[in-house]
N, C-alpha and C positions, 0 to 999 in steps of 0.2 A: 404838290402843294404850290407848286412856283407859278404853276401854270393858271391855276386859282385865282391866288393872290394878282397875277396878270390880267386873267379876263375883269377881275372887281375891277381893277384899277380901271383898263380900259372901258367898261360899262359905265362909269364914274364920270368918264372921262368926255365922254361922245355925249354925252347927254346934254343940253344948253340946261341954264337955270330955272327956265319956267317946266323942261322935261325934270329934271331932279325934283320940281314943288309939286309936280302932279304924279310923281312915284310917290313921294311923301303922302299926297292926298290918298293915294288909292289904299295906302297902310289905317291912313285913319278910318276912313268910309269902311274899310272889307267888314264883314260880317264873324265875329270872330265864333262865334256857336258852329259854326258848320268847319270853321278849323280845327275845334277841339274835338268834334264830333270826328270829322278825318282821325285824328290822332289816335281814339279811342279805336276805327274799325281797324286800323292798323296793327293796335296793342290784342285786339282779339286774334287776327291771324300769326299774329307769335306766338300766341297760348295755344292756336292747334296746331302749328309748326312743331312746340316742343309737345305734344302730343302723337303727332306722326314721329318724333325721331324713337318712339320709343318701339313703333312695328319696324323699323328698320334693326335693331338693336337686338330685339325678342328671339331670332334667329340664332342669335351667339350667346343665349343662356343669359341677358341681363336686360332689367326691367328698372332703371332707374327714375325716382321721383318724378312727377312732373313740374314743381315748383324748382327741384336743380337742373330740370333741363332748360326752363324758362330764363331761368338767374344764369346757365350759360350763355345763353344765345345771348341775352340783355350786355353781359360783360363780351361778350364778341365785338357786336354793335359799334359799343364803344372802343372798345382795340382799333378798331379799323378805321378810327378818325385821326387816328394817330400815326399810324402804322401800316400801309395798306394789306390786305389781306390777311393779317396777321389774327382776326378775329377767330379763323376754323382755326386754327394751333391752339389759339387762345381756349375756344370751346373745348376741341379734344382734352387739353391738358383740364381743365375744371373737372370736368366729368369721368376721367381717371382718378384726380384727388379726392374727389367726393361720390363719388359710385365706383368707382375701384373697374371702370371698363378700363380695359388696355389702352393707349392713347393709340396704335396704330390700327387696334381696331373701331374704335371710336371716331378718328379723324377718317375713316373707309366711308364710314355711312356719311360723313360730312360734304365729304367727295362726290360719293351716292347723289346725296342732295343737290348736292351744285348742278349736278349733270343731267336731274328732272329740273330745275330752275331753269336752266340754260335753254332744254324744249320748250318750255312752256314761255318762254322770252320769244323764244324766234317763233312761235305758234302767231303770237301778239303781229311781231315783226312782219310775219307773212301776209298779215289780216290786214294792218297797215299799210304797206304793198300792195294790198289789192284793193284796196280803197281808194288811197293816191298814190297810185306808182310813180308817177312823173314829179308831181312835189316832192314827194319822201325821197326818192334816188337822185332829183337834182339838191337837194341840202345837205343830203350823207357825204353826199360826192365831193361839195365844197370843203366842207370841213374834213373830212378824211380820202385822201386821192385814193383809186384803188390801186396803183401802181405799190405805195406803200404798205396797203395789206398784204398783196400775194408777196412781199419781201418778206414780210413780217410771218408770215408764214412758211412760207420757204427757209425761215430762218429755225422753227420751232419745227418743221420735220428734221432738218439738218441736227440740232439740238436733240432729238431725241432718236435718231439712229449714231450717233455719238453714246448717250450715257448707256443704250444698248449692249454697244459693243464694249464699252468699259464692263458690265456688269457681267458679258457674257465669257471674259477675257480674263479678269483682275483677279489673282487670289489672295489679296489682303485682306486684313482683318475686318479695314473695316468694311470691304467691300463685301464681306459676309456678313456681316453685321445689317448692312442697310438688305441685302437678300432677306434675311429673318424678318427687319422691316414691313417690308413690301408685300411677304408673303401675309403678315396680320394687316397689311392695309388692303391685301384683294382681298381677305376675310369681310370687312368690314362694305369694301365696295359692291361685292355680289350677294349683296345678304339682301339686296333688294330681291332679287331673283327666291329668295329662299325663304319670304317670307310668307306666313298664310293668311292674311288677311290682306292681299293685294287690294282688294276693291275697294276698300276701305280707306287704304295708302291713298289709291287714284281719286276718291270722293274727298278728302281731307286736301290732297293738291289745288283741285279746283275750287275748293273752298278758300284757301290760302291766296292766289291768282287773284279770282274774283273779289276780296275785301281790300286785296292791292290796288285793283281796278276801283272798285266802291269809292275807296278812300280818298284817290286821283280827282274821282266826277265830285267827290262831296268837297272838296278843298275849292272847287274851281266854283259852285253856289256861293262863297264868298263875296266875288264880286261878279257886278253888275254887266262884266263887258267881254266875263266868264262863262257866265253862267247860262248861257244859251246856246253854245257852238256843239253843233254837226259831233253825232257820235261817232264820226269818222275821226275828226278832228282831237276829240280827246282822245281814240283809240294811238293817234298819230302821235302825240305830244307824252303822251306815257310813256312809250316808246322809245322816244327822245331824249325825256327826262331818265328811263330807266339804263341807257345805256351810257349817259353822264356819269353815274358812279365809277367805270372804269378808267377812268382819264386824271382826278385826281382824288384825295379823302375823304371817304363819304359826298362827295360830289359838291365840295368845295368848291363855289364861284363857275362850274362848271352848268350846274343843275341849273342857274336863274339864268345865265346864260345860253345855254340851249333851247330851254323851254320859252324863252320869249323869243329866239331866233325862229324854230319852227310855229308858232303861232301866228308871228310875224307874216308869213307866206300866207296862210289863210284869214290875213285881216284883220288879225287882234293888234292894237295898239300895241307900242312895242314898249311903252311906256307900263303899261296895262301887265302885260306878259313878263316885264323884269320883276315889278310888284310883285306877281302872283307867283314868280319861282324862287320869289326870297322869303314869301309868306309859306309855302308846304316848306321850303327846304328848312326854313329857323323851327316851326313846330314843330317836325320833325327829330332834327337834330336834338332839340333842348330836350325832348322824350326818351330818346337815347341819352344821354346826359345824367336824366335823372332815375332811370329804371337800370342804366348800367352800373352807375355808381353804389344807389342802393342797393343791389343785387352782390356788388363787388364787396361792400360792410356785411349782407344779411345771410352770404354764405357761409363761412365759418358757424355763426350764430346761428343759425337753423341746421349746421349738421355736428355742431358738438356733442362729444359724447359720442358717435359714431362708429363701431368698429372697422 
């Protein structure tokens, strides 16, 4: 959040007053039908996200609602502007309470999930790569050295032949306790492998992707100075903007800034490019806002009575 709250300021900050009157301008002029229109193809691929979660699930004997797996992901959503990552706990724990799946097998397929996301990110990543190798690797580069990642990595193998050896070593309670754990969270992670309607899983993924992509090109019809660039260039700035959410909450201050720094390289006003990642990012947000909250009131209320 700090770092957020930092780039706003500095974005704030660099801008003279006639660049602040013409980010103002581009909020007035944008076309606001083709934001609401994003918003909506977005709110469809969460209805078959929590439709796929349920062939991930089917494997381990449980077929929960699709309106309580929708009302999870919605209260995820919203966890995780708060709290980073805390949305999959959030999810699991819902859908334990109100479908009565285990949460460590629950939170397994969540995992599941993250880990088709994460392909289907770097699929993106690599297409963008081969489109602008040299723009995309010289902006990543600036803003993250890679000296820093292989640390950072280096530090997460070290980190995990560590809790290894605790687990393989320890005979405390609770260290059996989290063994019972793990074993219903592999349940839960390999259920992808076990389920029978794969092609279907695979066909509902790229459906998800693509309305994510949809969503991205139908946000950028907006404006005028958007709405025309190289489907390289959006393939490239999705990308960008999609790997902003890891840096701060919900991609607080991070998202407007990214996404108008890489536009920036292929010529979009940078004035233009702040507008338009403050315009997806606040639609966005306020939708999560408003579908997590109600969903956070309408559960109780829609599984009363419940055994």
């Amino acid at each position: 959040m700090a770092l957020g709250i930092f780039l706003v300021y500095y974005s704030y900050t660099k801008f003279t007053p006639e660049q602040l009157d013409e980010i103002a301008f581009y909020f007035k002029k944008a076309d606001y039908t083709f934001v609401v229109l994003s918003v909506v193809i977005t709110l469809i691929s969460h209805i078959i996200r929590s439709v796929r979660w349920n062939l991930l699930l089917a494997p381990m004997g449980y077929k929960p609602s699709v309106l309580n797996n929708f009302m999870a992901i919605s209260v995820a959503y919203l966890m995780n502007m708060f709290i980073p990552k805390s949305g999959e706990i959030t999810r699991g724990i819902v859908i334990d309470k109100y479908e009565k799946v285990p949460f460590d097998k629950g939170f397994g397929t969540i995992i599941s999930e993250r880990v088709v996301d994460l392909i289907f990110l770097m699929a993106f990543t690599a297409l963008a790569l081969f489109l602008e190798f040299d723009s995309l690797y010289g902006f990543l580069t600036e803003i993250i050295k890679p000296s820093k990642l292989i640390l950072a990595f280096a530090g997460l193998i070290a980190l995990g032949i560590i809790f290894f050896l605790f687990l393989k070593y320890s005979k405390s309670k609770l260290t059996q306790k989290l063994k019972e754990f793990l074993l219903g969270l592999k349940d839960g992670v390999f259920s992808i492998f076990n389920m029978k309607k794969k092609f279907s899983f695979i066909i509902q993924t790229f459906l998800i992707w693509g309305l994510y992509l949809l969503s991205f090109y139908t946000a950028m019809l907006a404006l005028d100075d958007t709405a025309s660039i190289p489907f390289g260039t959006i393939i490239i700035t999705f990308v960008v903007g999609s790997f902003s959410f890891a840096f701060t909450n919900s991609g607080f201050g991070t998202y407007p800034f990214f996404v108008a720094a890489i536009m920036a390289v292929f010529g979009i006003p940078e004035t233009a490019g702040t507008a338009f990642g403050w315009i997806v990012w606040i639609s966005n947000i306020s939708s999560i806002v408003l579908l997590g909250g109600l969903s956070f009131l309408f559960l109780p209320i829609y599984n009363r009575g419940k055994k």
